[in-house]
C-alpha positions, 0 to 999 in steps of 0.5 A, a space after each residue: 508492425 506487430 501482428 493481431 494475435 501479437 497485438 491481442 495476447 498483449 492486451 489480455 497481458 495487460 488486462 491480467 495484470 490490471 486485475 493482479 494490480 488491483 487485487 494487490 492494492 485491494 489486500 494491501 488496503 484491507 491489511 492497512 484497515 485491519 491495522 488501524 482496527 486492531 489499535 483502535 481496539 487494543 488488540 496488540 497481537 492482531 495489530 501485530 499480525 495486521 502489520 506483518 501482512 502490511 510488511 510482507 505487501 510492501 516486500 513483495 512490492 519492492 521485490 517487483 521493483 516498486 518503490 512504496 514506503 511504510 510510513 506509521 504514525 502512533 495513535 498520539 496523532 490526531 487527523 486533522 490538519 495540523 497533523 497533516 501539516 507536519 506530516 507534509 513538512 516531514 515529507 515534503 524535502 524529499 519531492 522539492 
């Protein structure tokens, strides 16, 4: 049976990387907003910029062995329910 202090050190491990984990996802969220504002603003090197940071995020991620994909649809599709449709159709296979 583990110690106290075994027990203790494990717990401030985990609450160390739950804060970690959510800073990540707090920078990966943020990177993905200054994307979608730079195209919505035709900012094309900000929108550059923006997408490197997003890249480099998800590389870190799979570095840690995480798996995450990056999947970016243009501008020419709307948000509304058709586009979701199709945008499950296209994922979908991979979980069935």
């Amino acid at each position: 049976m583990a110690s106290h202090a075994s027990a203790l050190k494990a717990h401030r491990q985990s609450l160390k990387n739950r804060e970690h984990n959510r800073q990540f996802r707090s920078r990966l969220r943020t990177a993905l907003k200054n994307v979608r504002t730079a195209i919505d603003g035709k900012d094309k090197a900000a929108a550059k910029s923006a997408l490197r940071e997003v890249t480099s995020l998800i590389d870190k991620l799979a570095s840690k062995g995480i798996k995450c994909e990056l999947d970016l649809w243009g501008h020419d599709v709307p948000h509304d329910w058709p586009s979701w449709r199709a945008e499950l159709a296209h994922h979908m296979p991979r979980f069935c």
